[in-house]
C-alpha positions as CSV (number, residue, x, y, z in Angstrom):
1,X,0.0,0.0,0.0
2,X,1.4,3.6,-0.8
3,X,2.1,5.1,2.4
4,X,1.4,8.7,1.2
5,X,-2.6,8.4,1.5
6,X,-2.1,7.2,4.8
7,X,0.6,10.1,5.8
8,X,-1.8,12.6,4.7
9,X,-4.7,11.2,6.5
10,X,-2.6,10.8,9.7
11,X,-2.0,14.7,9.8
12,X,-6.0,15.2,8.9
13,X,-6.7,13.5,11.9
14,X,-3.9,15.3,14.3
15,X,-5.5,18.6,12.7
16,X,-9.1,17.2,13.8
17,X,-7.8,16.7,17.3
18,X,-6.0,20.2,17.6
19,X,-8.4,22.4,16.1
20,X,-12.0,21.4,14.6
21,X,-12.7,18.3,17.4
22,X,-12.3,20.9,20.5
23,X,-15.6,21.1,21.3
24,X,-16.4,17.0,21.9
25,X,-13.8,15.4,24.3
26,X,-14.8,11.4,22.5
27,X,-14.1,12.5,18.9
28,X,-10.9,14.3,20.1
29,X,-9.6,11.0,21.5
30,X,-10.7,9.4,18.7
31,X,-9.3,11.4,16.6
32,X,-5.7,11.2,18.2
33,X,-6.1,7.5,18.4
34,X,-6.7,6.8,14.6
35,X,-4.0,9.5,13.7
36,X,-1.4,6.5,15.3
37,X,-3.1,3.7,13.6
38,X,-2.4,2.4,9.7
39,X,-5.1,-0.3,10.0
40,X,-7.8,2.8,11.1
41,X,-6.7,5.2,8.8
42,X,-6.7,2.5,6.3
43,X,-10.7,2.3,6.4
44,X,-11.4,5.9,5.7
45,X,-9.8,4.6,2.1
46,X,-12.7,2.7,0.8
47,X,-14.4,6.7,0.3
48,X,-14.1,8.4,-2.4
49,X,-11.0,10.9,-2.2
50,X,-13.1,14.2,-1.3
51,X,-14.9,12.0,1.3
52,X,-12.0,11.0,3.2
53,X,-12.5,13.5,5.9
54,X,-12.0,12.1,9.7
55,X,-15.8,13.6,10.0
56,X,-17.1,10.5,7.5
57,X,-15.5,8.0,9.2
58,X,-17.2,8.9,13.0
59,X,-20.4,9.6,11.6
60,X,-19.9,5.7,10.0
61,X,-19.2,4.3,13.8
62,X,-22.0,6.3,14.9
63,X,-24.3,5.1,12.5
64,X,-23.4,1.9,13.2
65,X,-24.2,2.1,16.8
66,X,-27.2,3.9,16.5
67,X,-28.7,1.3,13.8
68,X,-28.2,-0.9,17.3
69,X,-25.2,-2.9,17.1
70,X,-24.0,-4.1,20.3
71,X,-20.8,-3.0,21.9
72,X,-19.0,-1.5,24.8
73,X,-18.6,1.3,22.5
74,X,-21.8,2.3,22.8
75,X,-20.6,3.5,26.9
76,X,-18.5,5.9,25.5
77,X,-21.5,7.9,23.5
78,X,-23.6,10.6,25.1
79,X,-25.9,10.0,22.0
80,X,-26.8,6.6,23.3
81,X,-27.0,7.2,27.1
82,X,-23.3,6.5,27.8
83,X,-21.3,8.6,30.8
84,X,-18.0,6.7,30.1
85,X,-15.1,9.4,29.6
86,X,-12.6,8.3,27.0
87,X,-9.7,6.8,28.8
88,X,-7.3,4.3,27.9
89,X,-9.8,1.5,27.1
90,X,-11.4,3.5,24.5
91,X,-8.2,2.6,21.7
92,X,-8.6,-1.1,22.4
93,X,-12.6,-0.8,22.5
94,X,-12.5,0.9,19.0
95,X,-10.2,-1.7,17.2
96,X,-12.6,-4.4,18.5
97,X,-16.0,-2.3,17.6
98,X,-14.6,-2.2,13.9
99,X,-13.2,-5.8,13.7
100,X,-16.7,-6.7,14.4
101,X,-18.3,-4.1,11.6
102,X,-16.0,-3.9,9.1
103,X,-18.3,-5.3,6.3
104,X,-21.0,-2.9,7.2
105,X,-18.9,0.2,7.8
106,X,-17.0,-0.5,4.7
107,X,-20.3,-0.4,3.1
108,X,-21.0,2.9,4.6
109,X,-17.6,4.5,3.8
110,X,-18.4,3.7,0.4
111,X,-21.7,4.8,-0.5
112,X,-22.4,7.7,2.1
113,X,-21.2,11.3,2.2
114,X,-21.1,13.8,5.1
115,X,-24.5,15.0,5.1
116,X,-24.5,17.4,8.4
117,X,-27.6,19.8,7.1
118,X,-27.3,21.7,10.4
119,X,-30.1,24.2,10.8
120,X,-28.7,26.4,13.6
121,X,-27.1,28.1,9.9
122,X,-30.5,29.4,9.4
123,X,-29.9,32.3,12.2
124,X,-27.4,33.8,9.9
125,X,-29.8,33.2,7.1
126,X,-32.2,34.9,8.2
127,X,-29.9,38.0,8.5
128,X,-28.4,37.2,4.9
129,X,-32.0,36.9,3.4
130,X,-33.0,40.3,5.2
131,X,-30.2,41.8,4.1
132,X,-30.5,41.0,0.2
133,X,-34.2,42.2,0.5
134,X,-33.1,45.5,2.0
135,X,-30.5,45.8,-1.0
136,X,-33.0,44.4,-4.0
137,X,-35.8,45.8,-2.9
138,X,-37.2,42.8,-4.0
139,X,-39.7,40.8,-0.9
140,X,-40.5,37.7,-3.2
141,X,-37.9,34.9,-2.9
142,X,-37.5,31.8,-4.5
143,X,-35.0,30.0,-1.8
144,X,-32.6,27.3,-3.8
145,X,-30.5,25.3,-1.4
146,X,-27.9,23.5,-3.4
147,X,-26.2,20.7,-1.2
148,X,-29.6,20.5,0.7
149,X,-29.4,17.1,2.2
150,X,-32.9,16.8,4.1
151,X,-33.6,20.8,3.0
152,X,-33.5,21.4,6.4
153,X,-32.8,25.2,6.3
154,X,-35.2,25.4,3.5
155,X,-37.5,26.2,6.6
156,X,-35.7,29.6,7.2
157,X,-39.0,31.7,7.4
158,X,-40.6,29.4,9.7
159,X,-37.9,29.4,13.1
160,X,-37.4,31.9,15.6
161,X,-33.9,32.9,16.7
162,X,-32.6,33.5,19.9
163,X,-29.6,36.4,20.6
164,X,-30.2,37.7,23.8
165,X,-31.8,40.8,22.4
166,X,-35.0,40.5,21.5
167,X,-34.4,37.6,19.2
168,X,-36.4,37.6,15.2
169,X,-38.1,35.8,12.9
170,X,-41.3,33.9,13.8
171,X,-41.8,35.2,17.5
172,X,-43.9,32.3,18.4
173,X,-42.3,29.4,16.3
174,X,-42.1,25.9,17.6
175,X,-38.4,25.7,16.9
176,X,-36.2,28.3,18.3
177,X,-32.5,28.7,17.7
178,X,-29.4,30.3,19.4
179,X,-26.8,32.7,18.2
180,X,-24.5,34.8,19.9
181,X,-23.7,38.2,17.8
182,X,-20.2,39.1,18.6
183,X,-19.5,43.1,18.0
184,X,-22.8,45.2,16.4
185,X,-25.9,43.1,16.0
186,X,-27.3,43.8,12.4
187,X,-29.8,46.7,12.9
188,X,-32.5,45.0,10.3
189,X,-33.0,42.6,12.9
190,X,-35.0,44.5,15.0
191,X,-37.3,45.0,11.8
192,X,-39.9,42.7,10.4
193,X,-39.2,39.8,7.7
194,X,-38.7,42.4,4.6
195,X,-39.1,38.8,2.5
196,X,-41.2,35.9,1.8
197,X,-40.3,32.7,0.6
198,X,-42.9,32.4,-3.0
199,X,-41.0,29.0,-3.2
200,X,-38.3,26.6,-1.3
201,X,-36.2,23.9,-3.4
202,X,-33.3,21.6,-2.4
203,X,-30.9,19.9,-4.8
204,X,-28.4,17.3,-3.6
205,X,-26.5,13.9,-5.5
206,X,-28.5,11.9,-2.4
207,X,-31.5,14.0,-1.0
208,X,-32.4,12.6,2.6
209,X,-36.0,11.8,3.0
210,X,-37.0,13.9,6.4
211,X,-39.9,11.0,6.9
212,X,-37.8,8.2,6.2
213,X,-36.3,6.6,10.2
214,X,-33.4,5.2,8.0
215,X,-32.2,8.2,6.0
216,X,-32.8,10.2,9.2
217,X,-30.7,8.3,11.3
218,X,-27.6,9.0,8.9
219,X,-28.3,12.9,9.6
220,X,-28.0,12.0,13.4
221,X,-25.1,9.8,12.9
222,X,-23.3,13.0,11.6
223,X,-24.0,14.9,14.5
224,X,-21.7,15.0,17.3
225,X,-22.8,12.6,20.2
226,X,-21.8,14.6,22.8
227,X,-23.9,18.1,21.7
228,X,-27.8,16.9,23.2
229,X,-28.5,20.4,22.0
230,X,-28.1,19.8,18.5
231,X,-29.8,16.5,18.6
232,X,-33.1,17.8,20.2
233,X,-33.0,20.6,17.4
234,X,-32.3,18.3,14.5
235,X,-35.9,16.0,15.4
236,X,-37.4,19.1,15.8
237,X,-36.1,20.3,12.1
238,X,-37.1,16.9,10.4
239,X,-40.3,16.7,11.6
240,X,-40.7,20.3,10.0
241,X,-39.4,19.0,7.1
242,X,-41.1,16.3,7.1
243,X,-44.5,18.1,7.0
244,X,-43.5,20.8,4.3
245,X,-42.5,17.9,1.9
246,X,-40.5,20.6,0.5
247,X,-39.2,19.4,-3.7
248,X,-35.4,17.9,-3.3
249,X,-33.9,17.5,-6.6
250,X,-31.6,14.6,-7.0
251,X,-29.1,14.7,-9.5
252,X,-24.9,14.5,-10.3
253,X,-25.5,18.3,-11.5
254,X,-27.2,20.2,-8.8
255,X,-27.1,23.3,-10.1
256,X,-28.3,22.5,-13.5
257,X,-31.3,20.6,-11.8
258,X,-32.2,24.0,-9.5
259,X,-31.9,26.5,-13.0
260,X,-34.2,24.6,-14.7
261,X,-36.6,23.8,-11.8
262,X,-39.8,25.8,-12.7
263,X,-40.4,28.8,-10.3
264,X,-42.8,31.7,-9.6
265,X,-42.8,34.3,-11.8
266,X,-41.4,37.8,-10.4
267,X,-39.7,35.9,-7.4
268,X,-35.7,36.7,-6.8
269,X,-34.6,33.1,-7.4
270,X,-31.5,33.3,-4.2
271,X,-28.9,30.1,-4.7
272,X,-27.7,29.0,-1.2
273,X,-24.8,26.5,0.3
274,X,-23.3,26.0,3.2
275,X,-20.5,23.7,3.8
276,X,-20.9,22.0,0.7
277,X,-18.1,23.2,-1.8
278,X,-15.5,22.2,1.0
279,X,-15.9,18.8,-0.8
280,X,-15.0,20.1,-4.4
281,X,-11.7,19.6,-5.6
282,X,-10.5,23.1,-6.7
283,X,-11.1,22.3,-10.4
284,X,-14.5,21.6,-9.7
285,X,-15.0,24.1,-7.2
286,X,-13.8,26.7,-9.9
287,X,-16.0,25.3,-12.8
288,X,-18.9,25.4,-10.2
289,X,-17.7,29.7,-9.1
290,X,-18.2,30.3,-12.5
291,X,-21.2,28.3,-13.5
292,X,-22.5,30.3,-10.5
293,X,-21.3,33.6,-11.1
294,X,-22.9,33.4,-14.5
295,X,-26.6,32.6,-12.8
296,X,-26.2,36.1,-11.3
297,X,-25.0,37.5,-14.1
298,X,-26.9,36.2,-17.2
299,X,-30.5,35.5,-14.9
300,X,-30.0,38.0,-11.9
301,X,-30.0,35.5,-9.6
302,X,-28.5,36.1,-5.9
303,X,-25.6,33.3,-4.2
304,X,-25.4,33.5,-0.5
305,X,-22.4,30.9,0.2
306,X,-21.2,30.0,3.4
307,X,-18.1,28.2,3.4
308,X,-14.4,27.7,4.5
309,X,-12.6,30.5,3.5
310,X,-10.7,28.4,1.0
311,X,-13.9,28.1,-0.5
312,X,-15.0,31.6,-0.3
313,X,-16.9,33.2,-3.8
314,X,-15.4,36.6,-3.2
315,X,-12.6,37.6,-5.2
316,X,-10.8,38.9,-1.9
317,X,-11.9,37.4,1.2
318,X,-11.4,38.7,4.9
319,X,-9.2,37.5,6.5
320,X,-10.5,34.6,9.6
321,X,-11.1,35.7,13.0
322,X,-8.6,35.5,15.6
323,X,-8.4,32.5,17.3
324,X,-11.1,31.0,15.1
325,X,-10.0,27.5,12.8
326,X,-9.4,28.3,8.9
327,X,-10.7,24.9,8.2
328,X,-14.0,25.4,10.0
329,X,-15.3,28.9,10.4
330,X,-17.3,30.0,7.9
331,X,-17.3,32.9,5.7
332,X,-20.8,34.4,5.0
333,X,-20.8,36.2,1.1
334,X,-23.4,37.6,-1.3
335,X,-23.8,38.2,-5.1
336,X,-26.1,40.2,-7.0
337,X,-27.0,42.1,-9.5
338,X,-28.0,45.6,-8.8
339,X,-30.4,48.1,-10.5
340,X,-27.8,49.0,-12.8
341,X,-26.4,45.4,-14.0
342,X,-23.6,45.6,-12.4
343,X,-22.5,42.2,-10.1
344,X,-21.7,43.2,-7.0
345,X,-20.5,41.4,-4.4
346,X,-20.2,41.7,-0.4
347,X,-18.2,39.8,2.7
348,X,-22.0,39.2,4.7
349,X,-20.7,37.5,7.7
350,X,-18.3,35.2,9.5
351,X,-20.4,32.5,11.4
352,X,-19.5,29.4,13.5
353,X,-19.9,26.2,11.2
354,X,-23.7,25.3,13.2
355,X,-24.3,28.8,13.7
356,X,-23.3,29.5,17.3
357,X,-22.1,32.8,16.8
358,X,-21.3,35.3,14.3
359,X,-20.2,38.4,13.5
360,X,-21.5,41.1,10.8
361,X,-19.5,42.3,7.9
362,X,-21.7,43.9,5.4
């Protein structure tokens, strides 16, 4: 076997441990424990090459142990009523858990892709939406999520948002969501929606049926088992979703599928990711910039991204906050085309990657 692939895995997994695993102390240890181990590292070969992300290979353990396979493991996972801290069993328990699975998470490595859809994004929607109405002057929206998964945030106009001032959005929704602004709070917050959704439609190469107890579990095996917040928020989402019945497009091409999707007449049709292009290469990610540019440009359409900053839109984007990870904050950005033609485009936001906090650029 090539050793490279492995080497380059092996420092993927010490950069999970020092910088985007911080916040769950089990996929930290985890992390550090397959960063020393060929024969774990190994598995996360079976993915395809954007796939091979340490991210893809807990969600496939998790997965696995949430579909009710039977294991000490299991102790170690808040997600399934375990209290067990990691500690120095854990290495030993994990070689054993995937002895016993192999053939099943080998299957999963395969065939799935990280499909996190997390909805606490739609806080800084919200603001990005109001924003782009305010500049437009345009209050019908057609809302295209490209990369939409279960199409999740596709609910945008129907959540309330908590930030500790007064919050927005629907004041008496079932689901409500936390962000922390850090510096000015936008002041078109404190106004009503200047927008309306006249349609909602995801695209994605696997759409996740919100209904479906299978394909619902794989959005919950990409969570992190140790954030019960999340969790609650994501049954709460699905069953949303679930009750819109909201149109997901499947398709290799995404974006061709949402351009010719069929929408209201006089509605700004808005393209949206988040955390989607991270898993372009950067030929693909540059055929996709352009293919998107020319939406805006040729059909005045609007692109709201949020993404890594190595996957920022913007020709020169800010630089990342201090003390904040390059590989997982994300970088809010918006292009239009304004009254006179002319694309413009605008830094909207840095955000948390499940929309903690964030702080306003535009």
């Amino acid at each position: 076997m090539d050793p490279k692939p492995l080497e380059a895995l092996r420092e993927h997994f010490l950069r999970f441990a020092e910088q985007d695993g911080r916040d769950d102390a089990l996929y930290l240890a985890l992390a550090r424990i397959v960063a020393d181990d060929d024969a774990l590292r190994a598995l996360l070969l079976e993915a395809i090459p954007m796939e091979r992300k340490p991210v893809l290979l807990f969600a496939c353990l998790h997965e696995r142990l949430l579909a009710g396979a039977d294991h000490p493991l299991a102790a170690y996972y808040a997600s399934l009523g375990g209290t067990q801290a990691p500690d120095a069993a854990l290495a030993g328990c994990l070689r054993d858990f995937v002895h016993q699975q192999r053939e099943p998470l080998v299957a999963l490595l395969r065939t799935r892709r990280t499909q996190t859809n997390e909805v606490g994004r739609s806080a800084v929607l919200w603001a990005a939406l109001q924003h782009l109405a305010g500049l437009s002057a345009r209050n019908e929206l057609a809302l295209l999520d490209f990369g939409c998964s279960a199409g999740l945030n596709l609910g945008v106009d129907e959540f309330g948002f908590d930030d500790g001032e007064g919050g927005y959005g629907v004041r008496d929704a079932a689901l409500r969501l936390p962000i922390q602004w850090r510096g000015r709070r936008p002041s078109m917050l404190a106004e009503p929606a200047r927008w309306r959704l006249a349609a909602r439609v995801g695209a994605d190469l696997d759409p996740i049926d919100p209904g479906h107890p299978g394909q619902a579990r794989w959005l919950q095996a990409c969570l992190w088992p140790g954030d019960g917040t999340r969790r609650e928020r994501l049954q709460q989402a699905l069953a949303a979703a679930a009750q819109r019945r909201d149109p997901l497009l499947r398709g290799e091409d995404g974006l061709a599928r949402l351009a010719d999707h069929a929408l209201p007449p006089g509605a700004l049709p808005v393209l949206f990711n988040s955390w989607v292009l991270a898993y372009f290469d950067a030929a693909a990610w540059q055929h996709h910039r352009e293919r998107a540019l020319a939406l805006v440009t040729d059909r005045g359409w609007a692109w709201i991204s949020a993404e890594a900053r190595s996957r920022s839109p913007l020709a020169n984007p800010p630089a990342v906050p201090d003390g904040e990870s390059a590989g997982s904050a994300s970088l809010w950005s918006l292009h239009w085309r304004d009254a006179e033609g002319q694309v413009r485009e605008q830094a909207l936001a840095w955000s948390h990657p499940h929309g903690r906090w964030a702080a306003w650029l535009a």
